[in-house]
Steps between C-alpha positions, in 0.01 A plus 500: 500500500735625796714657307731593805547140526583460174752761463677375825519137389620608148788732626640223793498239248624769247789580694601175681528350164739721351822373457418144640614199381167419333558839289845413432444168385255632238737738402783197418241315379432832227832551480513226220489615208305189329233521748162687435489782755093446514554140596717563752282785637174262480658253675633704777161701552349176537724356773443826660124491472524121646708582748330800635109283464739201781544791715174704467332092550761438785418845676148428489505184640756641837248763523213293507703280843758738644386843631657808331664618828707171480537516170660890522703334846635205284553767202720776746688231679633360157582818323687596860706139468562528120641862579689409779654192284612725241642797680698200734587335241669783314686575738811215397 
């Protein structure tokens, strides 16, 4: 196994889903006192799980037709446009 790989994958995801809305929905959801704390956990570590196996699937398939310097191109340009959005759009 590459663990290198692994480790990498494991902390992005780790850290990029801190604090989203995914995590704070399953917080509300445990929030409730008459709701079992496993279910809600089982249920969102399965829409996780599916979620990630649509992009793992997707990723596969734009690898397999689109060359990975496009894909890093495509990738750079629209991290540089969502930063630029936010940091103009802060500004009023």
């Amino acid at each position: 196994m590459a663990w290198k790989t692994f480790f990498t994958v494991f902390a992005t995801i780790f850290v990029a889903e801190l604090g989203d809305k995914t995590q704070l929905a399953t917080l509300l959801y445990a929030s409730d006192v008459k709701t079992s704390k496993t279910l809600v956990f089982a249920a969102a570590a399965l829409a996780l799980v599916l979620t990630s196996l649509i992009g793992v699937l997707a990723g596969g398939f734009i690898g397999r037709h689109v060359s990975e310097r496009t894909l890093r191109w495509i990738a750079g340009t629209g991290f540089i446009i969502v930063g630029l959005w936010t940091l103009l759009s802060s500004r009023g």
